[in-house]
N, C-alpha and C positions, 0 to 999 in steps of 0.2 A: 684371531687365527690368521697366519700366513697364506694367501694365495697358492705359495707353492711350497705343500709339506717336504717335500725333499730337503727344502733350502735351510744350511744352517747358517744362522744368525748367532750373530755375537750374545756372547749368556749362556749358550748352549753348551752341554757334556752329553760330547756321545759314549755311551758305555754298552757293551754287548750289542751294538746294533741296536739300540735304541735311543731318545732323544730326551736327557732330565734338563730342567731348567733350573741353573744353579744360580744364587746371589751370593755378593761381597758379603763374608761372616764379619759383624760389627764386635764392636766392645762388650763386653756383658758386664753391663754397668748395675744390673742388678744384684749378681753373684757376688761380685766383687762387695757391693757395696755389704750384705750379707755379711760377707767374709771380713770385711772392716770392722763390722758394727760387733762381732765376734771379739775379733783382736780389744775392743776398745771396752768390752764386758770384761773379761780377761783379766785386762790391766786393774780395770776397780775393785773387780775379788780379790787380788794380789795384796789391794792395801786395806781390805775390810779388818783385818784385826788394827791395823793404826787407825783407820778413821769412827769404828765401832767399838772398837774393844780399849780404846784408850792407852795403844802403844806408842803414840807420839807423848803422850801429856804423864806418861809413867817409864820412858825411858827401854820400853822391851819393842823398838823397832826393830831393831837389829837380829832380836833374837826371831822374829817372824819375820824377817825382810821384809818389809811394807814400809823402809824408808821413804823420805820425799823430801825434797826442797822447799817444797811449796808452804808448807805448815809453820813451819819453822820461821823461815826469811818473811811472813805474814808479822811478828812482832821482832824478828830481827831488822828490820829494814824499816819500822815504824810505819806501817799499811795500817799498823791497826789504831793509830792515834790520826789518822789523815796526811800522814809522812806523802810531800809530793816525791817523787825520783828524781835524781838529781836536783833540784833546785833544793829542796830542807836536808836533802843528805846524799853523801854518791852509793850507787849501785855498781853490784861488779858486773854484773850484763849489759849489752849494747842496749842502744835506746829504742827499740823498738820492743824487747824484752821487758823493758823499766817499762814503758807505754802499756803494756798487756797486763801488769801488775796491779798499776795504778789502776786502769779501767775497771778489773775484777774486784780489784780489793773499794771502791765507790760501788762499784752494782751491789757489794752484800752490806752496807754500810747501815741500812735500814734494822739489820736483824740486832734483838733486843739488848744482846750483851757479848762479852769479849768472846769467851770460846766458842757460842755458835755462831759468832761473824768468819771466827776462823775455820770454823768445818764448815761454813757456807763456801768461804774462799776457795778453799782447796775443790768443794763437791764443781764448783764453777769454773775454776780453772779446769779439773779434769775433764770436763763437758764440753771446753772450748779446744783442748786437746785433744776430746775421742774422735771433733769434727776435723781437723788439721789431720789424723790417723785415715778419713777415711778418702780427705782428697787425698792425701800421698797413697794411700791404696790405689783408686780410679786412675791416678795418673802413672803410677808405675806400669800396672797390669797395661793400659793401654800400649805406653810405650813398646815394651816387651811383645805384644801380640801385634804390633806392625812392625816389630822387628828392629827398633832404635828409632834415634833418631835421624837415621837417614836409610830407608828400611829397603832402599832397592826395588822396589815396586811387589814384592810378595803378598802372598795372599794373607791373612788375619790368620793369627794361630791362635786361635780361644784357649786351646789347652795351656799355650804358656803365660798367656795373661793371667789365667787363675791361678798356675803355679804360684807366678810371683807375684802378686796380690794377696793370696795366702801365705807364702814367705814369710813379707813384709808383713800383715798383720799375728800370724800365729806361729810366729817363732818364738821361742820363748824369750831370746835378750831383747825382742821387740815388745812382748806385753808388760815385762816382768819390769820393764825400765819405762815403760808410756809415760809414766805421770811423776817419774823421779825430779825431773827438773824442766825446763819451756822447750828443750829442743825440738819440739815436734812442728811448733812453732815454722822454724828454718826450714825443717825440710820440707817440708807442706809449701811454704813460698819457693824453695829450690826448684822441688819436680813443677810445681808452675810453671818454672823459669822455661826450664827443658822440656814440657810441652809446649809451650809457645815457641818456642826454637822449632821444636820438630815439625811444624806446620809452618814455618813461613814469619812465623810473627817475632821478629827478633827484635823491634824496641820493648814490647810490652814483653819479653822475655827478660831481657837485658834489666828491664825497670825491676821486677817480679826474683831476679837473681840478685841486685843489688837489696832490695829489701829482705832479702835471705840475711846475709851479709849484717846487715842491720840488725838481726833478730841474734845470730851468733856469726861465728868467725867462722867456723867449718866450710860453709861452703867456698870459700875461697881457693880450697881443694880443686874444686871443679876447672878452674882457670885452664889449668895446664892441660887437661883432656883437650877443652872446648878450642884452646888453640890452636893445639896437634889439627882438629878437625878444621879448623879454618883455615890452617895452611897446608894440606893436604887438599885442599880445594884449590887453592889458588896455584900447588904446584901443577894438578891436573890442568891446569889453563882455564877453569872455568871462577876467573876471578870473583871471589865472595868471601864476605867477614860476618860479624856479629857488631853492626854497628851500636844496634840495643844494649850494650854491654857499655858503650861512653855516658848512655843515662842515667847509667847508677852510679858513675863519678866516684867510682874506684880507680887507684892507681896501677891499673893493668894495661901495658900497653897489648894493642892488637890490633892487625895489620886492615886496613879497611879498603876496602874495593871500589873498583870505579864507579859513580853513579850513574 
């Protein structure tokens, strides 16, 4: 308790002549996360008649939409005979995509015979995907409820965090497609990127956006925003770049500031 009740102190909302004690509203990492693990249920019932009902291995994917990449390119790309990526044969995905293949398709390497190594695969790949769905969930929502990444100093909007956390997870082009092919992969290292940008951390952003890059091309998209934003800083006079962005030793020039 204050010495002197009068006195207001920082935290304080006076409302009708009286005195509440308000805090900083945080992330709702729990909701969100909820709200993820929703989206990434979602996505699996989508493909239960291909992975249960045997519409990958009788040709009626299409007609229940529960296509996928993943099942398919398991003996198209030789995963299921121990096919390294790139060195026994080329992959049309970047290598950190071929890397995530090869890993999944060694973890189910144990199970007894061909078709359940490959409904292992897939059940594994989509699990390492539901997780990639739920950081880009935590990290959208967060961005968004402090307002981007450069949010001006405003207070935390929880409501729009869970909007766009729920979005992102329970849209329907967002479940209906989770587990079509790796991209989830990229965007999960992207919003990495751009939460570490938006605190300060712009090597391990810059590293964390060029491993995007590595996983698929799309994010290279991002470039041209991120630049606008670094030379909008530097026209204001308050010289700053994204030096984190030369780590990933992509060919993006971008203007870098005084140290």
């Amino acid at each position: 308790m204050s010495g002197n009740p009068g006195r207001v102190r920082a935290g304080d909302d006076l409302v009708a002549g009286t005195r509440r004690i308000t805090e900083p509203m945080k992330t709702p990492w729990g909701e969100l996360t909820v709200v993820a693990f929703a989206g990434a249920v979602l996505g699996y019932l989508v493909k239960v008649p291909c992975r249960f009902g045997g519409g990958w291995m009788y040709g009626t994917q299409y007609e229940y939409g529960c296509y996928s990449d993943v099942f398919p390119l398991y003996y198209r790309d030789g995963l299921d005979t121990g096919t390294v990526p790139y060195l026994d044969q080329p992959v049309e995905y970047p290598v950190l995509t071929g890397g995530l293949m090869h890993l999944v398709a060694r973890a189910v390497s144990w199970l007894p015979d061909t078709d359940s190594r490959a409904l292992g695969y897939f059940d594994l790949t989509a699990a390492v995907l539901a997780a990639a769905l739920v950081i880009v969930v935590l990290g959208t929502g967060h961005l968004v409820g402090r307002g981007g990444i450069r949010p001006g100093g405003r207070p935390f909007d929880r409501r729009a965090a869970l909007l766009a956390g729920g979005f992102v997870a329970l849209a329907p082009a967002a479940f209906l497609t989770a587990y079509i092919n790796w991209d989830l992969l990229a965007v999960m290292l992207m919003t990495g990127g751009l939460v570490c940008y938006a605190h300060g951390r712009q090597w391990l952003g810059g590293g964390l956006i060029g491993l995007a890059v590595a996983a698929k091309f799309y994010p290279f998209l991002f470039f041209g925003p991120l630049f606008v934003l670094v030379l909008r800083r530097l026209l204001a006079g308050r010289a700053a770049s994204l030096p984190g962005i030369s780590s990933a030793r992509w060919p993006v020039p971008l203007p870098r500031g005084p140290r």
